[in-house]
C-alpha positions as CSV (number, residue, x, y, z in Angstrom):
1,X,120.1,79.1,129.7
2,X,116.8,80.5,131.2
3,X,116.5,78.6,134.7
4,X,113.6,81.0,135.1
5,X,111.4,78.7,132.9
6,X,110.3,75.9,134.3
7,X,109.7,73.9,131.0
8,X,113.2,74.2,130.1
9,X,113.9,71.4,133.6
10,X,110.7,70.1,134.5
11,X,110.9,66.2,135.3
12,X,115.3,66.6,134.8
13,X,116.2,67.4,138.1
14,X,116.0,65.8,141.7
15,X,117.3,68.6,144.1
16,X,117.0,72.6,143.6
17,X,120.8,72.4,144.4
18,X,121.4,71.3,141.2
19,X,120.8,74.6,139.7
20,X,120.8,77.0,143.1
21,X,120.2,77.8,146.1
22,X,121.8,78.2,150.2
23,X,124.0,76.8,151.8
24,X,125.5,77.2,155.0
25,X,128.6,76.1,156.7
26,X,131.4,76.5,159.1
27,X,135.1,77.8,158.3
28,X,137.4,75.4,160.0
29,X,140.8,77.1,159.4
30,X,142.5,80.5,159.7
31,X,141.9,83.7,161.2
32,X,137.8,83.3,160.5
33,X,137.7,79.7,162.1
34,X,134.2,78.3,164.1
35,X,132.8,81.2,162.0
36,X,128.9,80.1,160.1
37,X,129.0,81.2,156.6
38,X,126.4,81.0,153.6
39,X,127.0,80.5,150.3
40,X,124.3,81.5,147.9
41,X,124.2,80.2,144.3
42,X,121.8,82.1,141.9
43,X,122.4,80.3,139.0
44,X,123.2,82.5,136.8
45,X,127.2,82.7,137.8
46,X,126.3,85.0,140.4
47,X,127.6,83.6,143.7
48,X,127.7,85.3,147.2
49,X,129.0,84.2,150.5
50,X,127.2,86.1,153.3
51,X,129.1,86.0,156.6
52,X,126.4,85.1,159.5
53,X,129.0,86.1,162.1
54,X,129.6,89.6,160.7
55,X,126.1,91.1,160.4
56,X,125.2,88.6,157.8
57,X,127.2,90.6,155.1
58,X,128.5,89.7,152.0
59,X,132.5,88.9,151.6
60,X,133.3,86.9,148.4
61,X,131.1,87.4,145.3
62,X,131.5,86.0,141.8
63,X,130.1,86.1,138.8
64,X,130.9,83.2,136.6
65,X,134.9,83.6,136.6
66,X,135.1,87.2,138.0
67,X,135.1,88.7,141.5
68,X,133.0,91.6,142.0
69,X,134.2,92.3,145.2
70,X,137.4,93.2,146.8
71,X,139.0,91.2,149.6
72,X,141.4,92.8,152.3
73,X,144.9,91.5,153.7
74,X,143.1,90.1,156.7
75,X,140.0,88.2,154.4
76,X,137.5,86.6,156.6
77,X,138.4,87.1,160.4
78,X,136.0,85.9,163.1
79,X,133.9,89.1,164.9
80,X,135.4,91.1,167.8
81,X,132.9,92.9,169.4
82,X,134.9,95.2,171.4
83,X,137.3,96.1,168.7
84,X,135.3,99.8,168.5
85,X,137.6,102.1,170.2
86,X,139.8,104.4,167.5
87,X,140.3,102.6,164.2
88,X,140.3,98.9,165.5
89,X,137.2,98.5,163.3
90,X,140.4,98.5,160.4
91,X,142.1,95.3,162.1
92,X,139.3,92.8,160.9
93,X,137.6,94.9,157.9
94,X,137.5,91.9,155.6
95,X,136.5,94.4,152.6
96,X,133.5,92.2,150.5
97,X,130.6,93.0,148.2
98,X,128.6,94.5,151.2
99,X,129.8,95.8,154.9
100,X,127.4,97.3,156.9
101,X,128.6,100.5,159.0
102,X,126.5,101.7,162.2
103,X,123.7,101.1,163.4
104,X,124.5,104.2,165.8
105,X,127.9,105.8,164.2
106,X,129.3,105.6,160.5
107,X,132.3,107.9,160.4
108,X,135.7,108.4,162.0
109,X,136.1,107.6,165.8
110,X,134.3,110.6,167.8
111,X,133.8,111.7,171.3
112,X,131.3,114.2,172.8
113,X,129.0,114.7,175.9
114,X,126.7,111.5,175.1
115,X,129.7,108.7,174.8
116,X,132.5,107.6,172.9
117,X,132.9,105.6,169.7
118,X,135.3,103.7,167.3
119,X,135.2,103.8,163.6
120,X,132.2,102.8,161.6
121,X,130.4,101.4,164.8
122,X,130.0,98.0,166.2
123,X,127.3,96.3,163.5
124,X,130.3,94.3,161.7
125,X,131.4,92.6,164.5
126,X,128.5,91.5,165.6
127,X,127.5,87.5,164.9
128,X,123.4,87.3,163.3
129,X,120.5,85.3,165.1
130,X,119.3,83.3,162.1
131,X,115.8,83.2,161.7
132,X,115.0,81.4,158.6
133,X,116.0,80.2,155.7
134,X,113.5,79.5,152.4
135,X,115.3,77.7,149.4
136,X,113.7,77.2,146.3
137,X,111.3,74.9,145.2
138,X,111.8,73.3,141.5
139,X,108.6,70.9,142.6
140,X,106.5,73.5,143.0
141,X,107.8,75.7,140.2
142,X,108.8,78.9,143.4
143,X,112.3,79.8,142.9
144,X,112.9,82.0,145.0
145,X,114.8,81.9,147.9
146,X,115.3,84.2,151.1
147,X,118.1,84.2,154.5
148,X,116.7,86.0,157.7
149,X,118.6,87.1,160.4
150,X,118.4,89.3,163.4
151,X,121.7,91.6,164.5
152,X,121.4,93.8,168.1
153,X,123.5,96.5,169.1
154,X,122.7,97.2,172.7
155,X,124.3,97.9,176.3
156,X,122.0,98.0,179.4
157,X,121.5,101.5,180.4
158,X,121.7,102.6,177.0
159,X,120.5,102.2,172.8
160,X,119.5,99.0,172.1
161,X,118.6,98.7,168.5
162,X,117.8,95.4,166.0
163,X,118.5,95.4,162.4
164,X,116.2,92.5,161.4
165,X,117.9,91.7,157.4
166,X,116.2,89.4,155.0
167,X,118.6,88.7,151.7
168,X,116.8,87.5,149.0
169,X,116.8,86.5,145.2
170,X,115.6,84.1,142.4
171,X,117.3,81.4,140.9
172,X,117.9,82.5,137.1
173,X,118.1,86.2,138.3
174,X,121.5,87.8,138.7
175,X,120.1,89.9,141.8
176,X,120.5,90.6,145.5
177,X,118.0,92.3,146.9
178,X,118.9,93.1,150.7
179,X,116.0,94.6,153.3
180,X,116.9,95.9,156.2
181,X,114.6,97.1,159.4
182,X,116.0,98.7,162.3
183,X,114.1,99.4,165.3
184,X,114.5,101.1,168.5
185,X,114.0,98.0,171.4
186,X,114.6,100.8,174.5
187,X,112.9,102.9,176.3
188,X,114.8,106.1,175.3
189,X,115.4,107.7,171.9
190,X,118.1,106.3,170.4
191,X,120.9,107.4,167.1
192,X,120.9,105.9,164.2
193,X,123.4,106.3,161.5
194,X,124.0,103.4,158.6
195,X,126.3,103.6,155.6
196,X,126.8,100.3,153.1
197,X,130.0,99.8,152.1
198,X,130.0,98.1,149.3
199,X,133.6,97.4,148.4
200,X,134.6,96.3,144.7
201,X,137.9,95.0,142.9
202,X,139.7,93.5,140.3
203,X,138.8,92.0,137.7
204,X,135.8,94.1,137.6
205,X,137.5,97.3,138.9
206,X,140.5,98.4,136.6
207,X,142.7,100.9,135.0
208,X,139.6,102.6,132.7
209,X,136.2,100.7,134.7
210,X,133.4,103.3,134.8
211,X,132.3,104.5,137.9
212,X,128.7,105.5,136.9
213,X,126.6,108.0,139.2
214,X,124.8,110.8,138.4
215,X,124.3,114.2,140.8
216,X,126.4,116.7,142.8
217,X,129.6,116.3,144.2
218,X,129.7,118.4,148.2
219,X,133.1,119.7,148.5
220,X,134.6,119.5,151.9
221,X,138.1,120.5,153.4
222,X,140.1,117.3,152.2
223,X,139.3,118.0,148.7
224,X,142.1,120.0,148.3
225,X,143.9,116.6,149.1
226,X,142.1,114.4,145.9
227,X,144.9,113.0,143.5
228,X,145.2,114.9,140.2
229,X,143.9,112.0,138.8
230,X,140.5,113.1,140.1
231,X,141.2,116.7,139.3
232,X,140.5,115.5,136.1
233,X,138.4,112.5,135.9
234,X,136.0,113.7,138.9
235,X,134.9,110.5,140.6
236,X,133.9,109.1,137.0
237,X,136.8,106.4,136.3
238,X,139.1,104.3,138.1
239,X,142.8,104.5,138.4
240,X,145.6,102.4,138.1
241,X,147.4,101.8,141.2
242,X,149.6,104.2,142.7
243,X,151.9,105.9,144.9
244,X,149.6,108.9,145.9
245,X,147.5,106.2,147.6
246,X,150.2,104.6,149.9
247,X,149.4,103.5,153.5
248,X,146.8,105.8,154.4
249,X,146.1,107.6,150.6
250,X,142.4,108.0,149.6
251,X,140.2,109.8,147.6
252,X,136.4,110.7,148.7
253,X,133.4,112.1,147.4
254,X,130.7,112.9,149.0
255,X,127.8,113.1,146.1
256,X,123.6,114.4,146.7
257,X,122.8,111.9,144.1
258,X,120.2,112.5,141.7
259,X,116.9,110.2,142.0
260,X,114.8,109.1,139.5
261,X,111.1,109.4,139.3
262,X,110.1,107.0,141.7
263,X,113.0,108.5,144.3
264,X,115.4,105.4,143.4
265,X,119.3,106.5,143.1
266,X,120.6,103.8,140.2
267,X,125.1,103.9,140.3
268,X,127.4,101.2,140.1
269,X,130.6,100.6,138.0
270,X,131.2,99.1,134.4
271,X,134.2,97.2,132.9
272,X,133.8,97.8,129.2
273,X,136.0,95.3,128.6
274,X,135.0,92.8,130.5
275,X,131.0,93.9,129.2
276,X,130.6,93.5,132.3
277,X,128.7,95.7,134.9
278,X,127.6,96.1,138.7
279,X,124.3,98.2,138.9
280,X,123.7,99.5,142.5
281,X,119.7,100.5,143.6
282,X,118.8,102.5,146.7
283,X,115.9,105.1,147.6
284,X,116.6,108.2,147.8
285,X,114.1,108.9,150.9
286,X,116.0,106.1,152.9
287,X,119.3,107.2,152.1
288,X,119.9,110.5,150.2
289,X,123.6,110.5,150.4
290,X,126.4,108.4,148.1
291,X,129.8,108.4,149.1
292,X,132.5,107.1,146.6
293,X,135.8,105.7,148.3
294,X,139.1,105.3,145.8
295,X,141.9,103.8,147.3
296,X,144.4,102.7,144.7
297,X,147.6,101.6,147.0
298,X,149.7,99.0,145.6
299,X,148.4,95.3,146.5
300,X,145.0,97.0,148.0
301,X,143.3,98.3,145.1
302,X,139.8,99.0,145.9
303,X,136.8,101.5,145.3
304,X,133.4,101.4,146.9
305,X,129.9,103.3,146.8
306,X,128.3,103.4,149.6
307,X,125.1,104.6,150.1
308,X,124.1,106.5,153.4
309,X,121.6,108.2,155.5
310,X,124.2,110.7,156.3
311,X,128.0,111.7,155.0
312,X,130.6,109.9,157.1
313,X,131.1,112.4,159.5
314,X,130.4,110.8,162.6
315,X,128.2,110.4,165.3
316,X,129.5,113.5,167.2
317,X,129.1,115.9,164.1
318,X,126.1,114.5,162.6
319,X,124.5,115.8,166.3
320,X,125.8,119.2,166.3
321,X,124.8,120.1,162.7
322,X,121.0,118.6,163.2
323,X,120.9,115.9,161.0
324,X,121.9,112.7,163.4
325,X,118.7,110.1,163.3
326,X,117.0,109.8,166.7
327,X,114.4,106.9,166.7
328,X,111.6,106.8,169.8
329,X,111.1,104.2,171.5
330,X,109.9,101.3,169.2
331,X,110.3,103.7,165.9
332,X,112.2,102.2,162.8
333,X,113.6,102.8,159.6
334,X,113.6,100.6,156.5
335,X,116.1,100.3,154.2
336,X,116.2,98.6,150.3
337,X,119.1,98.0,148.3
338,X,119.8,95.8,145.1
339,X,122.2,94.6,143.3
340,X,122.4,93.5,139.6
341,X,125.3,92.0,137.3
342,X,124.7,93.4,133.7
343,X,126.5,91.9,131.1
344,X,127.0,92.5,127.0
345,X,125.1,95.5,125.6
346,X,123.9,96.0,128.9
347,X,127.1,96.6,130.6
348,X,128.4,98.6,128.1
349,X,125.3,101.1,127.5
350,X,125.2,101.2,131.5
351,X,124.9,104.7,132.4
352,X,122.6,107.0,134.5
């Protein structure tokens, strides 16, 4: 059914919820109670709940009876803004289509002569300002809709940054396009670091599911580490479960991904049997790195690409090699990403 046209539900319908839009909420039970939620129906079977309290990322996502994305032990937990010392950032990592890692460290816990920090950073656990919400229109024939929201990471004396995130989409489109800003709100020069973890699973991730990217693979010290499995298969398909990846077992690539020729990076995974694909968009110019993340442990199978402005290396080592982001007072950076189910012929041919 094309929702896009107009003619096809013109005069049938008396609410745009009928075929799409926000909604937003309150979980009332669990480890993520009192915590605002959004659920986003595109009409197309895509569905995506956006978690207001973390950052405004994406947990659940859907599409018609699949789930894209893959869902930790601990699910939906409620924010815990001092959980950034070590790997506490582990304790409430819910998984989802989309977690956000920074806005000042994205990386293993590091220390060196300008401060200490956890894993990842603090941006997941920290709760969004909404700033507006736009649904669409069916009287009007606009069917677009868009969430704002504002997210600071800031301590007097020091960095204060603000991601300002606008998540937007069309009803009939099987898209989310996400548009980030971060800017420098102090009165020093401030690091930046961001990685998006974007975190897939079963159905969609299997035993066979493509994992499609195109450009060179940066060997580091742990490679010697990598499972046979991707001695041989080399970051191109997934795994079954297995014992390799109990407790803390993981494979990693670090990939310089080849851009197209407007700069744009196109990856994502595809479940041939399902015909049913995840395509992945970023710019190369925002963020020229693409990590993939294989962990295939028994009861927490999961894979994720994650595109970056720098390897995972952490704050401390991003510094000493030259390539840690330092934005002046009332600088930014912008950052676009999109996501798009493919299904049929298009999932299967999906390839870059």
């Amino acid at each position: 059914m094309n929702l896009g046209n107009p003619s096809n539900w013109k005069h049938k319908l008396s609410n745009s919820h009928q075929i799409g839009g926000i909604e937003t909420s309150v979980i009332d039970n669990g480890a993520g109670r009192g915590v605002r939620i959004a659920w986003i129906n595109t009409g197309t079977g895509l569905r995506y709940k956006l978690v207001l309290d973390r950052g405004m990322d994406i947990l659940d996502a859907f599409f018609n009876e699949y789930s894209l994305a893959w869902i930790s032990h601990a699910g939906l937990t409620a924010p815990q803004p001092f959980s950034n010392q070590g790997i506490d950032w582990l304790r409430t990592f819910g998984g989802g289509l989309l977690t956000t890692c920074g806005l000042s460290n994205a990386g293993p816990p590091n220390t060196d002569e300008s401060g200490s920090r956890g894993l990842h950073g603090n941006y997941s656990n920290s709760p969004a300002e909404l700033v507006s919400i736009k649904q669409p229109d069916i009287f009007s024939g606009d069917l677009s809709f868009e969430i704002v929201a504002k997210v600071r990471e800031t301590t007097t004396f020091g960095p204060s940054l603000e991601m300002l995130r606008t998540i937007s989409g069309k009803v009939g489109s099987a898209k989310i396009r996400i548009k980030d800003q971060v800017i420098n709100r102090g009165n020093a020069p401030a690091p930046h670091m961001l990685l998006y973890h974007i975190n897939c699973g079963w159905p969609l991730i299997d035993d066979g599911t493509r994992i499609v990217w195109q450009g060179e693979k940066k060997h580091k010290a742990t490679d010697i580490n990598n499972t046979d499995f991707n001695r041989r298969y080399e970051f191109t398909q997934c795994a079954p479960p297995m014992d390799a990846h109990t407790g803390f077992g993981e494979d990693v690539a670090f990939i310089n991904p080849t851009a197209d020729d407007e700069n744009q990076v196109i990856c994502g995974y595809a479940n041939d049997n399902l015909e049913l694909a995840l395509k992945i968009s970023f710019s190369k110019t925002q963020m020229p790195w693409l990590i993939n993340w294989q962990h295939w442990g028994k009861n927490e199978y999961v894979t994720a690409l994650e595109p970056a402005t720098h390897p995972p290396i952490g704050q401390a080592e991003a510094r000493e090699n030259g390539t840690l982001i330092l934005l002046d007072p009332g600088a930014g950076k912008k950052y676009d990403l999109e996501l798009e189910v493919l299904t049929g012929e298009k999932a299967r041919g999906f390839k870059v």
